[in-house]
KEPA-457394 format. One line per field, with one value per residue: x negated, y negated, z negated of N, C-alpha, C in turn; residue number from 0; residue in one letter. Coordinates in steps of 0.001 Angstrom, whole numbers. Last residue first. Example, Ala and Ser with C-alpha at 12.3 -4.5 7.8 and 13.67 -1.06 7.14 Angstrom:
n_X <- (-12850_-13190)
n_Y <- (2250_5690)
n_Z <- (-7080_-7800)
ca_X <- (-13670_-12300)
ca_Y <- (1060_4500)
ca_Z <- (-7140_-7800)
c_X <- (-12900_-13200)
c_Y <- (-30_3300)
c_Z <- (-7870_-7800)
k <- (1_0)
r <- (S_A)
//
This chain:
n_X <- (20933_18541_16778_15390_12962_10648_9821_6516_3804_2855_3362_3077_2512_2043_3331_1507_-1563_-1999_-3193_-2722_-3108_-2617_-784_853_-835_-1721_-4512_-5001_-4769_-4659_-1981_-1126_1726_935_1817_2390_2330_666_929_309_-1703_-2255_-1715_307_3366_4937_5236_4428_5744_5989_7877_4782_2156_-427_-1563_-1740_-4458_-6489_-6077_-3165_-489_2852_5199_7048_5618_5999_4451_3894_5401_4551_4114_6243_9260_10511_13697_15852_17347_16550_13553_12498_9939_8039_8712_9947_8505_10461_12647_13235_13750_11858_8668_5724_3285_2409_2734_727_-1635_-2034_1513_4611_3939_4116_2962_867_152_-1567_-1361_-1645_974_2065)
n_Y <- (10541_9596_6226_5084_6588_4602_5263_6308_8307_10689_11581_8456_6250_3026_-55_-1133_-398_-722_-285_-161_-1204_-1060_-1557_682_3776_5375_5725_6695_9273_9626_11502_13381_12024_8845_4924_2655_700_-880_-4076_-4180_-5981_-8400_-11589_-12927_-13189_-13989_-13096_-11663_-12674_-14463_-16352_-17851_-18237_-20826_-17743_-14482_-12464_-11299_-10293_-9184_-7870_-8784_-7232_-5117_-2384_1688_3597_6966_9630_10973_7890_5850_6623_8813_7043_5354_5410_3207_3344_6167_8574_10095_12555_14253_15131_16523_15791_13435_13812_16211_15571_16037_18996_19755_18911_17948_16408_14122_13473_12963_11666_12840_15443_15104_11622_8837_6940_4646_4047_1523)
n_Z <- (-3013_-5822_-5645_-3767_-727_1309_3977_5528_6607_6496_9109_11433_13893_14422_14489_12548_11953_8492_4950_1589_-1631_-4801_-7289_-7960_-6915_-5380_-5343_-7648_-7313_-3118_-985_49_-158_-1214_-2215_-2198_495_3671_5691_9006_11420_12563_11399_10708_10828_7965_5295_2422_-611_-3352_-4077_-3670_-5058_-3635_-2113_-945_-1457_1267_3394_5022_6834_5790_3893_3806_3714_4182_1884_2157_302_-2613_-4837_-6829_-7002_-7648_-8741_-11033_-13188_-14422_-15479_-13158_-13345_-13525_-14993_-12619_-10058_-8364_-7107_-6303_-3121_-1796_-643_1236_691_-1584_-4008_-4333_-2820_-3962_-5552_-6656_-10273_-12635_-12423_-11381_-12086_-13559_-16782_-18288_-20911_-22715)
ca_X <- (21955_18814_17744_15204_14049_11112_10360_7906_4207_2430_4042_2403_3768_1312_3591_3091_-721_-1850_-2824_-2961_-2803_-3080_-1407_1380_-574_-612_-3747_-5428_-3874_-5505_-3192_-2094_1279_1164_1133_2887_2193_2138_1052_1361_-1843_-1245_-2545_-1213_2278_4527_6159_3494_5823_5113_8495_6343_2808_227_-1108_-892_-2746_-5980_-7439_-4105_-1761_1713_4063_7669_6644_6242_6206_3368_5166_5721_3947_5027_8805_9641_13210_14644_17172_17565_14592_12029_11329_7758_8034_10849_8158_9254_12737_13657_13382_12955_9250_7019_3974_1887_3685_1012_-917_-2733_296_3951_4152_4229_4511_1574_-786_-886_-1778_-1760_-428_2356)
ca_Y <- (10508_10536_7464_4984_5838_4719_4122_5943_7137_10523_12406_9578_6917_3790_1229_-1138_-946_331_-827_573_-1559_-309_-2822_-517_1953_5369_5050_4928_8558_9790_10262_13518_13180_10096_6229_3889_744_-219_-3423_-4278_-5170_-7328_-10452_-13996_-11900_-14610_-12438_-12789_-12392_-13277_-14717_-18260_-16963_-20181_-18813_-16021_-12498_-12261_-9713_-10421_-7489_-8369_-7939_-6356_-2882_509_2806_5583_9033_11151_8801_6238_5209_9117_8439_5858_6766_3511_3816_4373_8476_8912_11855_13477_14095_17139_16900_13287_12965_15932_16710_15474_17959_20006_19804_18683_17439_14876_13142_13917_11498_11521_15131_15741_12951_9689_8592_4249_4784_2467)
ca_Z <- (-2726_-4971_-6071_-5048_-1737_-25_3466_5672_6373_5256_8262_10498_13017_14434_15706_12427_12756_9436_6218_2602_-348_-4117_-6775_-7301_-8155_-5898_-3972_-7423_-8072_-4759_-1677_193_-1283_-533_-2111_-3043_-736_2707_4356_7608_10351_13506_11533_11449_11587_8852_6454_4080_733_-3237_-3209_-3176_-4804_-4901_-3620_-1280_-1746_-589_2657_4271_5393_6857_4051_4484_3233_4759_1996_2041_1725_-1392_-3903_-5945_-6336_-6558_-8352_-9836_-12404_-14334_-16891_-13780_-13080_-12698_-15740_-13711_-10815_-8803_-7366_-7552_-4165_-2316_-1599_1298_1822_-392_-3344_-5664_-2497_-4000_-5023_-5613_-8730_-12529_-13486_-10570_-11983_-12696_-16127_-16935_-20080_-21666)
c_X <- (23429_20123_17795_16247_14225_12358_11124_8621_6177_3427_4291_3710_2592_2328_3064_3891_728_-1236_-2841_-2479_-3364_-2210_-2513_1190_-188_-31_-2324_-4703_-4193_-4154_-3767_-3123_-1_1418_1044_2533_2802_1543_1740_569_-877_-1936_-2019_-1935_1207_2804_5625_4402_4687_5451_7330_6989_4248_1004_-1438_-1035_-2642_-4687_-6967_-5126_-2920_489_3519_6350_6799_6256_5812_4698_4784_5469_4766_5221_7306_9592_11825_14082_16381_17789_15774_13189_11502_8889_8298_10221_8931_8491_11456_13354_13945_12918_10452_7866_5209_2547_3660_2013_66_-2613_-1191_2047_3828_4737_4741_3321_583_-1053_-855_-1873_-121_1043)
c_Y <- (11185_10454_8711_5453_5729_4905_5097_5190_7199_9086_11794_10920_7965_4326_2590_-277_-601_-319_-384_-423_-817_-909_-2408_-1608_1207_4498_5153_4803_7189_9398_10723_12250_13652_11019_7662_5105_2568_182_-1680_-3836_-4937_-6124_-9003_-12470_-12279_-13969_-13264_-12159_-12632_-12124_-13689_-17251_-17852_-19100_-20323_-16441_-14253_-11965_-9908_-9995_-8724_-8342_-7589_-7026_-4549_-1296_1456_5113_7820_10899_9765_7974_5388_7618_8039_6615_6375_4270_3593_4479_7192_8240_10124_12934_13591_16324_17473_15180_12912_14475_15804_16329_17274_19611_20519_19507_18634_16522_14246_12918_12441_11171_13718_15716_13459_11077_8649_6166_4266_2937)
c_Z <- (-3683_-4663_-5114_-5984_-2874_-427_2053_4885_6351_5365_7204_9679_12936_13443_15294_13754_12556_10452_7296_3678_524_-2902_-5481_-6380_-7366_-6957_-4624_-6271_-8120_-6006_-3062_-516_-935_-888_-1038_-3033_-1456_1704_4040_6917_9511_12528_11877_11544_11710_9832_7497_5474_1787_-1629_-2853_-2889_-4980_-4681_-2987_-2101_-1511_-400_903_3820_5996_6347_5469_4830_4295_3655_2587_2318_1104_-536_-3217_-5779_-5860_-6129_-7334_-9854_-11378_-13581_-16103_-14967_-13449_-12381_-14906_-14863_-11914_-9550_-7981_-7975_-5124_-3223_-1358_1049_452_551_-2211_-5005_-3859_-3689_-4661_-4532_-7923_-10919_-13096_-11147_-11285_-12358_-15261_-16296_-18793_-21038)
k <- (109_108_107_106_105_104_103_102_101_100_99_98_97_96_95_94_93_92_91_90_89_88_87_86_85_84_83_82_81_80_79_78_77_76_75_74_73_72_71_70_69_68_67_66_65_64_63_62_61_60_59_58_57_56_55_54_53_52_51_50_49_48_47_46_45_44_43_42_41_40_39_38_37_36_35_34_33_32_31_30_29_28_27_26_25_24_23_22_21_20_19_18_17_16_15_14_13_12_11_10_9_8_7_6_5_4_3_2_1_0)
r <- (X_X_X_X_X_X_X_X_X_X_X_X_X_X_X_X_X_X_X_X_X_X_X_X_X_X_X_X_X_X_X_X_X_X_X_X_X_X_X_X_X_X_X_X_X_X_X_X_X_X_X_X_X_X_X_X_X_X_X_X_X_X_X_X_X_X_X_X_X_X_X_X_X_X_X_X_X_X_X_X_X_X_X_X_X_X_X_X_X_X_X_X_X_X_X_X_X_X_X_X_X_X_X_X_X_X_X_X_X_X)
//
């Protein structure tokens, strides 16, 4: 499997120029059971609180425990790069602090 992101893959880098529909402009980035727009679009909140390391050993691979007033989010933008749009790409952000670029993922279309 390639590693190419690009504008068939994900709304990134302004391909749409803001926050698109989901499922309406990426049907390459599509997962094999109709997910839709998992990266980019909006950054995606997630459960972690942000760490420098990851946990380990890895229990649920979680840090739900606040030792640091920083979250996690993941997936990207549509103003992000295609590296801010890998999985393994971490963004952080006080958890009060609201954007255009920030919000919560979905994974179909209604």
């Amino acid at each position: 499997m390639g590693q190419t992101i690009d504008c068939t893959h994900a709304n990134i880098t302004s391909c749409a120029g803001g926050a698109s529909n989901v499922g309406s402009l990426s049907p390459l980035g599509d997962g094999a059971s109709g997910q839709a727009d998992l990266a980019g679009n909006v950054w995606e909140w997630s459960l972690d609180w942000f760490f420098s390391s990851y946990i380990s050993p890895c229990t649920d691979c979680t840090q739900v425990d606040p030792a640091s007033n920083l979250r996690s989010l993941r997936g990207g933008a549509f103003d992000a790069n295609a590296t801010e749009a890998l999985a393994s790409y971490r963004f952080v952000f006080l958890p009060t602090v609201r954007s255009a670029t920030f919000g919560l993922r979905c994974a179909r279309a209604p």
